[in-house]
C-alpha positions in Angstrom: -33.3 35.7 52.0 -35.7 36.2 54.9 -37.2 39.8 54.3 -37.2 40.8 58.0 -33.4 40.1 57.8 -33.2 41.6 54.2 -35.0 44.7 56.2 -32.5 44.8 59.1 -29.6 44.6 57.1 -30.8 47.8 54.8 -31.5 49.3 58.3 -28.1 48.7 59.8 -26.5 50.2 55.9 -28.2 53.5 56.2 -27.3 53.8 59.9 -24.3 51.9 60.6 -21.1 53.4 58.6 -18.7 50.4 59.6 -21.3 47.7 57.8 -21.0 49.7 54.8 -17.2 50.0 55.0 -17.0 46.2 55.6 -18.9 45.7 52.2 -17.3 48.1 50.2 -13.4 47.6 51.3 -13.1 44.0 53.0 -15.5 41.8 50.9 -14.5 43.3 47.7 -11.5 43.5 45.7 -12.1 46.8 44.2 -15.4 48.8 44.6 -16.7 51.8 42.8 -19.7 54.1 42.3 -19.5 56.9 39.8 -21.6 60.1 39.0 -22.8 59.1 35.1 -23.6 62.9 34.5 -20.7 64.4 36.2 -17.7 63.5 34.7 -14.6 62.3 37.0 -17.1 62.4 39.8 -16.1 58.9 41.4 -15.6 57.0 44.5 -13.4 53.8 44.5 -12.7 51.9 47.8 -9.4 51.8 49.2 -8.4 48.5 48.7 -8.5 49.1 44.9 -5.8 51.0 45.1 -4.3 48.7 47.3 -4.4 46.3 44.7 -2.1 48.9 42.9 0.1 48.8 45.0 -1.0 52.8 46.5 -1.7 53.1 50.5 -4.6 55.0 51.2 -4.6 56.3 54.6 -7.1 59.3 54.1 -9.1 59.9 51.1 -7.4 63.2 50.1 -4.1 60.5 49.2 -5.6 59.5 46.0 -7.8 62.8 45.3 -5.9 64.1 42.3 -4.8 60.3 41.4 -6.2 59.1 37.9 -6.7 55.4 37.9 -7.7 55.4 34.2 -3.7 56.1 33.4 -3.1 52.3 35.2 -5.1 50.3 32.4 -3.4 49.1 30.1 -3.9 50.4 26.6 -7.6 49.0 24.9 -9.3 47.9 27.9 -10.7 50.9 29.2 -12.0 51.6 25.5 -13.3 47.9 25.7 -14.8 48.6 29.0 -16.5 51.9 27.8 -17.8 50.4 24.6 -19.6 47.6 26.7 -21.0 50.7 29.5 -22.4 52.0 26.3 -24.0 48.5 24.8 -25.5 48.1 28.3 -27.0 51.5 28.3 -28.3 50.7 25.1 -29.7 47.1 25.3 -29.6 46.5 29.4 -29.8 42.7 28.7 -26.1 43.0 27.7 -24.4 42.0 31.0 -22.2 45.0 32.1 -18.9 43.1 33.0 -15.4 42.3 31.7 -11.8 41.6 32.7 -9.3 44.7 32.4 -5.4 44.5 33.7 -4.0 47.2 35.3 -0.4 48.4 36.0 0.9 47.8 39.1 3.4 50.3 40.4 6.1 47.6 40.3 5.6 47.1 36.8 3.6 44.0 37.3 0.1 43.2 35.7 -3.3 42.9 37.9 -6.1 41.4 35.9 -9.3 42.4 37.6 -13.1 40.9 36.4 -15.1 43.7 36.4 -19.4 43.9 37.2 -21.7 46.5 37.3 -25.2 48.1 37.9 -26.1 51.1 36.5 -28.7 53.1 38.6 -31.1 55.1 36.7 -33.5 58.3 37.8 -36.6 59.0 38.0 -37.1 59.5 34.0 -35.6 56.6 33.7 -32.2 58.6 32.7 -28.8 56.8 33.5 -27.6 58.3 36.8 -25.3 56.5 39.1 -22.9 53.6 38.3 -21.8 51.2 41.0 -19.9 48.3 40.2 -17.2 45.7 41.8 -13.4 44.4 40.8 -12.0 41.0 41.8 -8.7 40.4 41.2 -8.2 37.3 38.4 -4.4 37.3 38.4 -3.6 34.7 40.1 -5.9 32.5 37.5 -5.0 34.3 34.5 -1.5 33.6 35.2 -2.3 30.1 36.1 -4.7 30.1 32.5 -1.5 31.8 30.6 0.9 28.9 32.3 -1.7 26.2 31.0 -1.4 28.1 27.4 2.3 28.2 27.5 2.9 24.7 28.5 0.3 23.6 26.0 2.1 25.5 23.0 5.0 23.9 24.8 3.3 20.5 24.3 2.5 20.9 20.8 5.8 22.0 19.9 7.4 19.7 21.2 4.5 16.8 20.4 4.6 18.3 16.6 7.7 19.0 16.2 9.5 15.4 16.9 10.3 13.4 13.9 9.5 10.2 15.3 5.5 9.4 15.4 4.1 9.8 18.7 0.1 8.9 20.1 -2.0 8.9 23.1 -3.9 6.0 24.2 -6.3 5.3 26.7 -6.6 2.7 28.9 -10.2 2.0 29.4 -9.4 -1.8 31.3 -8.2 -5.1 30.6 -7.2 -5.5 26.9 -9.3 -2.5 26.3 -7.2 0.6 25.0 -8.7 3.6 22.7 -6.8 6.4 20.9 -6.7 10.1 21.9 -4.4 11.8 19.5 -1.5 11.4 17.3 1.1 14.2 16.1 1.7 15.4 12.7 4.3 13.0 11.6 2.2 10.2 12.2 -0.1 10.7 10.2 2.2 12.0 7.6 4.0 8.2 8.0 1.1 6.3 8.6 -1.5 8.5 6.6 -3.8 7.9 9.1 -5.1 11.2 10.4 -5.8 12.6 14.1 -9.8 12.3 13.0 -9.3 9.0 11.2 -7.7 7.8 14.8 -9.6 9.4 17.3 -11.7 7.6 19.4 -10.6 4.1 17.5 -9.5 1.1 19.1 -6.6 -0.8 18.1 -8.7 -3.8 16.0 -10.9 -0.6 15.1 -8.5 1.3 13.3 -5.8 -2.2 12.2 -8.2 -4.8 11.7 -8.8 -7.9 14.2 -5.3 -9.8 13.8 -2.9 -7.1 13.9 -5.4 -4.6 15.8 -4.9 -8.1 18.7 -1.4 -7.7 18.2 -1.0 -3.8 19.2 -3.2 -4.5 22.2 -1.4 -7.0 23.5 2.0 -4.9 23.5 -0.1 -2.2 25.3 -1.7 -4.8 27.6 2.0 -5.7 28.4 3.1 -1.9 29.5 -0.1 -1.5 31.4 0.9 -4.7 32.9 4.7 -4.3 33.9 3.7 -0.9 34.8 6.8 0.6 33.2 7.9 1.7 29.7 8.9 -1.0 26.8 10.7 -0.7 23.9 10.3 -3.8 20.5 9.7 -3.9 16.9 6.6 -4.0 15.1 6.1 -4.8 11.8 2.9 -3.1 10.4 0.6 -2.6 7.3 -0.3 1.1 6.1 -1.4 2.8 3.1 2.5 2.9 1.9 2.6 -1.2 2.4 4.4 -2.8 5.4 6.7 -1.0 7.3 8.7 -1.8 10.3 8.7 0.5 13.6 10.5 0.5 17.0 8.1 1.6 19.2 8.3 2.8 22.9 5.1 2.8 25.3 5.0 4.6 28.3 2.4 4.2 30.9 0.5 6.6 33.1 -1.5 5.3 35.5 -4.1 6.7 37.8 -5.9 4.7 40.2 -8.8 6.7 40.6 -9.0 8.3 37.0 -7.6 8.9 33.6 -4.9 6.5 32.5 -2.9 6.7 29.5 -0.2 5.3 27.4 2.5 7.7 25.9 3.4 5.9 22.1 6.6 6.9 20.4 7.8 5.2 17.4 10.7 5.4 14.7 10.2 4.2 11.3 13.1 1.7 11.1 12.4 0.1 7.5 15.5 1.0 5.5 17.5 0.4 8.9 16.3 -3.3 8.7 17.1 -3.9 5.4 20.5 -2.9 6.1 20.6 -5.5 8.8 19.2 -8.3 6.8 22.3 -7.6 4.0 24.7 -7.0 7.1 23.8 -10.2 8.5 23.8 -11.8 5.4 27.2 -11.2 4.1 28.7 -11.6 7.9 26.9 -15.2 7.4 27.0 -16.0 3.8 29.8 -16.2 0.8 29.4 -13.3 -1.0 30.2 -14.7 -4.9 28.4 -18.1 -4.4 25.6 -17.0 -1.9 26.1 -20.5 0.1 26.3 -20.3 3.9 30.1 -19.4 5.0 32.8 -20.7 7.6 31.1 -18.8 10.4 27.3 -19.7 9.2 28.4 -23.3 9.0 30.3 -23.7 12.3 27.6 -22.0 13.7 24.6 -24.0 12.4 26.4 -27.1 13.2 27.6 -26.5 16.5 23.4 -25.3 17.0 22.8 -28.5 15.3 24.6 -30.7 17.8 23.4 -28.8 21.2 19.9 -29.7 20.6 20.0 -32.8 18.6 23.0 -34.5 20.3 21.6 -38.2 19.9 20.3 -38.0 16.0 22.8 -39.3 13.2 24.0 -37.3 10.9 26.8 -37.6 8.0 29.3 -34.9 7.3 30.9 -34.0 3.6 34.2 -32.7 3.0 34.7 -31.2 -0.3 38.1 -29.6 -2.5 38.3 -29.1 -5.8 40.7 -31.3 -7.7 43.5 -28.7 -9.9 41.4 -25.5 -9.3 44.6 -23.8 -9.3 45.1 -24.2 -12.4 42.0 -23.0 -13.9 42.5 -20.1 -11.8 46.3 -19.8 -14.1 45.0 -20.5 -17.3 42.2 -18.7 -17.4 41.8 -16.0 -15.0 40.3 -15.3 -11.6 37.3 -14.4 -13.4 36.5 -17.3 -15.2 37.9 -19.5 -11.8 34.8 -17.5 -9.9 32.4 -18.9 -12.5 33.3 -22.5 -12.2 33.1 -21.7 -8.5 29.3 -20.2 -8.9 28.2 -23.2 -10.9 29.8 -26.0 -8.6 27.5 -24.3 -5.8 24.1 -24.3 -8.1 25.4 -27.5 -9.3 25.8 -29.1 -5.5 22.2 -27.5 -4.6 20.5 -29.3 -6.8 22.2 -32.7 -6.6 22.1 -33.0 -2.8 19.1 -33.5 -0.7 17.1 -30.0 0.3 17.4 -30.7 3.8 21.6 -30.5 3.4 23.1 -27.7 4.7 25.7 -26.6 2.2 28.5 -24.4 2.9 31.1 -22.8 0.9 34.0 -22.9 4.1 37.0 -21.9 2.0 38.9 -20.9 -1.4 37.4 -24.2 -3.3 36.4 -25.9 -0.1 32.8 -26.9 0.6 30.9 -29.0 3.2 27.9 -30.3 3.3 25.7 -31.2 6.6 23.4 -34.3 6.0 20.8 -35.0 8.7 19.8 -38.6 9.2 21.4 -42.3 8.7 23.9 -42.6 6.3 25.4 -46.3 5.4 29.1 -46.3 4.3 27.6 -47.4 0.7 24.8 -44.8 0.3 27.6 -42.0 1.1 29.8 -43.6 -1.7 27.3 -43.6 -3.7 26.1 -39.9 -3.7 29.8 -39.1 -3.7 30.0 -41.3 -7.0 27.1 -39.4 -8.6 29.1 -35.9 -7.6 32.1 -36.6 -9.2 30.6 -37.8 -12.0 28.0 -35.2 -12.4 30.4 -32.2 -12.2 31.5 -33.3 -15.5 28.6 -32.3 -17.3 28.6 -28.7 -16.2 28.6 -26.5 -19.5 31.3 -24.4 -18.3 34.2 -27.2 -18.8 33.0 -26.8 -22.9 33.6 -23.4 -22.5 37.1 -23.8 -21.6 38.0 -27.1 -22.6 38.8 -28.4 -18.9 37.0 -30.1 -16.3 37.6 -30.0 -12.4 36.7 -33.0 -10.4 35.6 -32.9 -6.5 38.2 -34.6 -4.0 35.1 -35.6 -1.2 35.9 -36.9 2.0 32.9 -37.9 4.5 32.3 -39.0 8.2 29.1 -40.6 10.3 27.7 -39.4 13.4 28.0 -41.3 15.6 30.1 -44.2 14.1 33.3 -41.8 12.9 33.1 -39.4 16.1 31.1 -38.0 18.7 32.5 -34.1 18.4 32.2 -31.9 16.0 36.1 -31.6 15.9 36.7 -35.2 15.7 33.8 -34.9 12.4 35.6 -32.7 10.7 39.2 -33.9 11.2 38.1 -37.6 9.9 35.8 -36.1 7.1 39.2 -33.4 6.0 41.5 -36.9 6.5 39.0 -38.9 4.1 38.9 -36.0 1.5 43.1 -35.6 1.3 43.3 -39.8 0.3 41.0 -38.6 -2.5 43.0 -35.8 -3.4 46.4 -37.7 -3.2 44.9 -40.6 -5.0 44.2 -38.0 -7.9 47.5 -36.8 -8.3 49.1 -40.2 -8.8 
C-alpha cells in the first residue's frame, strides 16, 4: 500500500466515524474488540448479532445480552484454550471455527481471527478480532461427507465387484479403486490395483482383452453388458460385467465397472444345455440335437454329399422282458460306445429314440461302401461282452440314404433311410 494513502486512510478512521462503521459492520461478518483485563468489557458489531438472528437498532438492545450462552457446547472452551496458547507462544495463530445457535434453532459456523493488542509493558491489553460466517461451506463440506459415506456404503456394501477406471485416451485405461468384495473375489487389493493398467495388473493377452471391452464403452458412449472369463488367484472364473461410461470433454473421464461372479451359474447352463441336447443314459446327441445339427448342416453346406444311417434294434423288446429294464439300458450304453468307435470320428451319432439311432456321415458314400460298413455293424455287435452275460445277442436293422442321389430334403433323407431300415427289420423276422 502507498503510505500517503496508508496515512489518509488512518486520518479519515480517527476522524470520520462512518469509515469506521463501514469496516467494522458492512465488510465484516462479525467484529469484536474486548477489554483483556476487564472481564465482560466487550464491543461486538451489530451485524454479529444479526447473524443470530437479533436486530440491533441501538446499542442498549443487546447490553445485558450474553453471546457466550449461543456457542454451542466446547467451542468457546476450544476458543479460550487457543487465546491462552497465543498469549503464551504468539506464533500460534489466534483463529478457529465456532457454531453458534441461531434463534431459530439453526447452526451458524463462523471462522474466527484475532489480534491481541498489548501495553506498554508488554502486558496483554485489548483483543480485537473478526467472524465470517462458514455455514454455507460447512454445510456444503458436511453434504460432500454425507454423500461420500453414502458412496462407500453403497460402493462397499454391494455384493457384486464394482471398480473405477480411468480413461486416459485411445486404448489407454488405468484403475482408480475397487470395493471390498472385489478384492475379496478377486484377491486383488485396492493397493495391488491402483494405478495399474489392464495388461499391468492381467498380463498382456488377457490385460488386451479387458481394454478392448473398455475401448468398446468408451466408444459406443453408452453402458455394455457381456461375459468375461478370467484368471485369479482362485483359478478361472467367469463374470458378467457391466461398464458404464463417463465422459468429460474437457476433463476427467471414467468408467463405472460392475461385475457378478457367474461361475456356478454357467455350470448349470452347460448341464442344462446338455441334457436339453443330449440322451441322458447313453450321452449321444438326442432327437432335438440331431435335427438340429442336421438341419445347420444342410443350411450352410447345401451342395456337399453326405449319407444318412437309420438304425433299430432287432428284438430289444425282448431283452427288455427277459431281463429287466436295467440290464436292457446296458445293452443300450454299450451299443452307443460300441457305434463310436466303429464309425468314422467325423459321424455325428445320435441316439433319436427308445432303441433308434442315426448316424450323419459327411462326404461321398457309394451304395457298396455303405453296405459294407453296415456289414461290419451287424457283425461287430455280436462280439459285445454283454450278449455272454446274458446269453442273447441283439442285431442292428440299418437302413441308409445318399445326399444327393436318395433326396434333396432332409425329410425326404430320413423317410428313405427309416423305409430302407423297416426291409431290414421285416427281412429279420421271417
Amino acid at each position: 500500500m502507498d503510505d500517503k494513502l496508508k496515512a489518509e486512510l488512518y486520518d479519515f478512521l480517527k476522524t470520520d466515524e462512518q469509515v469506521l462503521e463501514y469496516l467494522l459492520d458492512d465488510m465484516f461478518d462479525g467484529a469484536f474488540f474486548m477489554d483483556l483485563k476487564r472481564e465482560r468489557h466487550e464491543w461486538l458489531n451489530k451485524t454479529f448479532f444479526a447473524r443470530l438472528g437479533i436486530e440491533v437498532t441501538k446499542r442498549q438492545d443487546v447490553d445485558d445480552f450474553d453471546w457466550r450462552t449461543q456457542v454451542v457446547a466446547g467451542d468457546l472452551k476450544m476458543a479460550e484454550h487457543n487465546l491462552l496458547e497465543h498469549l503464551s507462544h504468539p506464533d500460534i495463530p489466534l483463529e478457529g471455527v465456532v457454531r453458534y445457535r441461531h434463534l431459530d434453532g439453526s447452526i451458524i459456523w463462523m471462522r474466527y481471527r484475532g489480534i491481541v493488542i498489548r501495553d506498554e509493558s508488554g502486558a496483554p491489553s485489548r483483543l480485537f478480532g473478526t467472524h465470517t460466517d462458514i455455514t454455507a461451506y460447512k454445510q456444503a463440506e458436511l453434504e460432500i461427507k454425507r454423500l461420500n459415506e453414502e458412496y462407500q456404503r453403497i460402493f462397499n456394501g454391494t455384493q457384486d465387484t464394482m471398480f473405477l477406471v480411468e480413461i486416459l485416451g485411445y486404448r489407454r485405461f488405468r484403475f482408480i479403486r475397487n470395493n471390498t468384495m472385489h478384492e475379496k473375489l478377486t484377491g486383488i487389493s485396492y493397493e495391488q490395483l491402483k494405478g495399474k493398467t489392464p495388461e499391468d495388473l492381467m498380463g498382456e493377452e488377457v490385460g488386451a482383452q479387458i481394454t478392448s471391452h473398455y475401448q468398446r464403452c468408451v466408444d459406443l458412449q453408452e453402458a455394455i453388458t457381456y461375459e468375461e472369463r478370467l484368471p485369479f488367484k482362485t483359478g478361472y472364473t467367469t463374470w458378467l460385467t457391466t461398464l458404464t461410461p463417463h465422459i468429460n470433454p474437457v476433463g476427467f473421464s471414467y468408467i463405472v465397472g460392475s461385475s457378478k461372479e457367474i461361475s456356478h451359474l454357467k455350470e448349470l447352463e452347460i448341464k442344462l444345455h446338455r441334457s436339453a441336447y443330449h440322451d441322458y443314459l447313453t450321452q449321444l446327441p438326442n432327437r432335438r440335437n440331431f435335427f438340429e445339427h442336421i438341419e445347420a448342416r444342410f443350411a450352410k453346406t447345401e451342395e456337399t454329399p453326405c449319407a444318412l444311417l437309420f438304425i433299430d434294434l432287432n428284438d430289444f423288446k425282448a431283452i427288455n422282458d427277459r431281463f429287466g429294464h436295467q440290464m436292457g439300458d446296458q445293452v443300450l450304453i454299450d451299443f452307443a460306445r460300441f457305434l463310436k468307435k466303429h464309425i468314422v470320428e467325423d459321424a455325428f451319432i445320435a441316439r433319436v429314440g427308445g432303441d433308434e439311432f442315426m448316424v450323419l456321415l459327411e462326404g461321398h458314400y457309394e451304395e457298396s461302401k455303405l453296405k459294407c460298413l453296415i456289414e461290419h455293424l451287424q457283425n461287430g455287435i455280436r462280439v459285445l461282452k454283454i450278449f455272454d452275460r446274458i446269453n442273447a445277442v441283439v442285431t442292428p436293422a440299418i437302413g441308409y440314404a445318399r445326399f444327393p442321389e436318395d433326396g434333396h430334403t432332409i425329410e425326404k433323407l430320413v423317410k428313405e433311410a427309416d423305409r430302407y431300415m423297416y426291409q431290414n427289420k421285416t427281412k429279420h423276422k421271417t
